[in-house]
C-alpha positions in Angstrom: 182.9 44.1 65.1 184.5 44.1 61.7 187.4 46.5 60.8 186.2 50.5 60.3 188.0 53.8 59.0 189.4 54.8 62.2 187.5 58.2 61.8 184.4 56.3 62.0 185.2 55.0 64.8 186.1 57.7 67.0 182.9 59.7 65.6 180.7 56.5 66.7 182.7 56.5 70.0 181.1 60.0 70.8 184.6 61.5 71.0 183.6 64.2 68.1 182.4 64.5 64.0 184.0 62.2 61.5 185.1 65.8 60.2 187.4 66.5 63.6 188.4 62.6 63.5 190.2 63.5 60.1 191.5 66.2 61.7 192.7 64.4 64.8 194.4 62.1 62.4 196.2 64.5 60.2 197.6 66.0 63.7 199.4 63.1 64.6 197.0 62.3 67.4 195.8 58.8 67.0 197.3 55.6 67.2 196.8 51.9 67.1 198.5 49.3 68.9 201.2 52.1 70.1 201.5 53.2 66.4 200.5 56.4 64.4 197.7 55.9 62.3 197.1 58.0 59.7 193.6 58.6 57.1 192.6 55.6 55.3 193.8 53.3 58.6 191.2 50.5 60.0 191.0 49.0 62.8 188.8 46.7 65.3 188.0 47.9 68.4 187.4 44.4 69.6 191.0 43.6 68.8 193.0 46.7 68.3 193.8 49.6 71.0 192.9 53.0 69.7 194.2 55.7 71.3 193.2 59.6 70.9 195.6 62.2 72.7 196.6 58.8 74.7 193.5 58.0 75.8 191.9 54.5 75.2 189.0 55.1 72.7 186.0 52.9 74.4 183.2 51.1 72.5 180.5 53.2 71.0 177.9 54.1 74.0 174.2 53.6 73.6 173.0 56.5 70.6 171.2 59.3 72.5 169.7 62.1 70.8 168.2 64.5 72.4 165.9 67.7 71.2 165.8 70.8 73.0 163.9 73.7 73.2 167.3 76.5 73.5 165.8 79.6 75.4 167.7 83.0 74.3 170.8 84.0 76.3 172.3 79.9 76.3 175.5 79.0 75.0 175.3 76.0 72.1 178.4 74.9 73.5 179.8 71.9 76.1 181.4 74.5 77.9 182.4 78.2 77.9 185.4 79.9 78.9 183.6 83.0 80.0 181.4 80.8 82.3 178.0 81.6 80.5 175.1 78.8 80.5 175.5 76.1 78.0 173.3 73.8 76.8 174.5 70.9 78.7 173.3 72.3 81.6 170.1 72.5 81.1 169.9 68.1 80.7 170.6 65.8 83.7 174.0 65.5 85.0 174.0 61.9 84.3 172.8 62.3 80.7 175.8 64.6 79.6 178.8 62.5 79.2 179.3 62.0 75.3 176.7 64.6 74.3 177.6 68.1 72.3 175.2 69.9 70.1 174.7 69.6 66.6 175.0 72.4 65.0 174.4 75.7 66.6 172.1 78.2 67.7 173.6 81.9 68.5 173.3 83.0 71.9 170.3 85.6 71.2 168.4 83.1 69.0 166.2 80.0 70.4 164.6 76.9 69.8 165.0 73.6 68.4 168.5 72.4 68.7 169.8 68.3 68.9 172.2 67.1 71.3 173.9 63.9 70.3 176.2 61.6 71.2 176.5 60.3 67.7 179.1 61.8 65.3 177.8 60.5 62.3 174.6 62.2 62.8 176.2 65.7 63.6 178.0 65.0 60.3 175.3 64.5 58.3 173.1 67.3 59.7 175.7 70.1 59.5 177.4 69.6 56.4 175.4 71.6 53.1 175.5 67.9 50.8 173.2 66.1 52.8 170.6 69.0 52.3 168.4 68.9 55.6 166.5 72.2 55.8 166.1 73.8 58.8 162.3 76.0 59.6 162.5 79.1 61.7 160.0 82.0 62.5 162.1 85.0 62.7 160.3 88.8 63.9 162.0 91.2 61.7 161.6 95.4 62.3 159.9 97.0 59.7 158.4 95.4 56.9 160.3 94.0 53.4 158.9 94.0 49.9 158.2 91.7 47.3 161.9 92.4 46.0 163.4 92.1 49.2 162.0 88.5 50.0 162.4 87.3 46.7 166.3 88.5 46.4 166.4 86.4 49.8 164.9 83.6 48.5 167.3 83.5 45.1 170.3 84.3 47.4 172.4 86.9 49.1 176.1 87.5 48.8 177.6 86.8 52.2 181.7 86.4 52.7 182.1 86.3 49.1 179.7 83.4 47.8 176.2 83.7 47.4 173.4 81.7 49.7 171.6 78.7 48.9 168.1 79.4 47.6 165.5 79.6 50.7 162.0 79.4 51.2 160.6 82.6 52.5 157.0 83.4 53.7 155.8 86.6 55.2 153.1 85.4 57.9 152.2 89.1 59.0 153.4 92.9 58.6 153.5 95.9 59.9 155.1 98.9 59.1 156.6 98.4 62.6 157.2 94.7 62.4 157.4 91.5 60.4 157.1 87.8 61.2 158.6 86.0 58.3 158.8 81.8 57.5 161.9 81.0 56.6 163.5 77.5 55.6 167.1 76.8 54.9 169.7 73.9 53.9 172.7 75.3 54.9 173.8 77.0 58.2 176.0 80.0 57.5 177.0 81.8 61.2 174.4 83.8 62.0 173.1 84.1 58.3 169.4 84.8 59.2 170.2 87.9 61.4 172.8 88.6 58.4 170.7 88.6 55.2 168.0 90.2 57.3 170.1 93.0 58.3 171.4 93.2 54.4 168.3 93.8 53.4 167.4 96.7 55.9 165.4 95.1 58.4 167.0 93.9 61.8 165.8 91.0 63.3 164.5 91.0 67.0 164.0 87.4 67.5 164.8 84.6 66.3 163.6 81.1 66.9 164.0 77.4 65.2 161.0 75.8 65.3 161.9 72.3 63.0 165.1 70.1 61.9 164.1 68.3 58.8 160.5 66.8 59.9 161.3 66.9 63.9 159.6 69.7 65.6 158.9 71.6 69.0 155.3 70.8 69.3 154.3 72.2 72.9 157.6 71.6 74.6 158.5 74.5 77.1 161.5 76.5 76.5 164.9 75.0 78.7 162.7 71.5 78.2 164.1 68.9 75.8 162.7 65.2 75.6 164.8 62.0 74.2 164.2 61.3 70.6 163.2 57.6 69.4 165.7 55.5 67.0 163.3 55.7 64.6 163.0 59.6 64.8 166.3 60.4 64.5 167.1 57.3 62.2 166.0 59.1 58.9 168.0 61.9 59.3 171.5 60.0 58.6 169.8 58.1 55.5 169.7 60.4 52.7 169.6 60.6 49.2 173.2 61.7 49.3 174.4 58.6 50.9 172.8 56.6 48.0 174.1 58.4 45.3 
């Protein structure tokens, strides 16, 4: 192994995002060979001793990426303090070490969510410049107008700064209640159920149904199924790492 950003290392290492690896790094918590490393530091893990928190960093395990189908009322979380269900508990005991999700799903939403043990990939899939887009089928009460869905397709003020531009379909509407298409690239928290409620209609579920071209298909939800190198592969080469 040739010498790599140490942050890249402990993202490929499973240990977290490249992101929290920065962080880890501006706290103090890393060192090599006994001494604090700091941003911009290599090393080789074949040679060097990395440690995180004093922990030995190991080799990178196997990349596992997993796509589940998140039924409502589960935590996207390794673990919860209030002892709710997570996500981890609904894969194989044995599968678990190393994963954490990718990006989240709130607890009343559902539907396609990855679990990965690879911190690039979590990188590149939640942060706005590598532009994935994200499909969900969202029941809303009532039924919006033309302005409605097209001032939530231009954008919609939310903590101060304004929304990407989204792609929004109405698939059928009632006065009582709306099914909407909606596709984003960026993943405010809980922006759906936000805008939504913004634009008077409250959303009564909620579900994911693609990330970038991967999709549920007929799995069941609480199922998941192990994704292919070549699935997942094209999701961490983008236009943005060319540019």
């Amino acid at each position: 192994m040739t010498r790599q950003r140490l942050q890249k290392l402990i993202a490929s290492a499973g240990v977290c995002s490249r992101r929290k690896a920065e962080d880890l790094l501006r706290q103090h918590r890393v060192r090599v060979n006994g001494q604090l490393a700091t941003i911009g530091d290599q090393a080789d893990l074949n040679l060097d001793t990395i440690e995180v928190d004093g922990r030995p960093l190991q080799k990178a395990p196997p990349a596992r990426v997993l796509l589940l189908n998140k039924p409502a009322g589960v935590i996207s979380s390794c673990r919860d303090p209030q002892g709710r269900r997570t996500v981890l508990e609904l894969v194989p005991a044995d599968l678990r070490e190393g994963l954490h999700p990718v990006g989240r799903l709130d607890a009343e939403s559902r539907g396609a969510l990855l679990l990965s043990n690879q911190g690039e990939l979590t990188l590149k899939l939640t942060h706005p410049r590598y532009n994935h887009h994200k499909t969900y089928r969202v029941t809303v009460a009532g039924l919006p107008d033309a302005e409605q869905l097209n001032q939530w397709r231009r954008g919609v003020v939310l903590d101060g700064t304004v929304t990407r531009p989204a792609e929004v379909k109405l698939l059928k509407g009632t006065p009582q209640t709306s099914v909407l298409k909606v596709i984003l690239r960026e993943g405010r928290n809980r922006q759906i159920r936000r805008i939504a409620l913004a634009l008077g209609h409250r959303v009564l579920d909620l579900q994911r149904i693609a990330i970038g071209d991967l999709t549920l298909g007929s799995m069941r939800e609480g199922c998941w199924r192990e994704l292919s190198r070549q699935e997942w592969s094209g999701l961490i080469s983008t236009e943005a790492d060319r540019s």
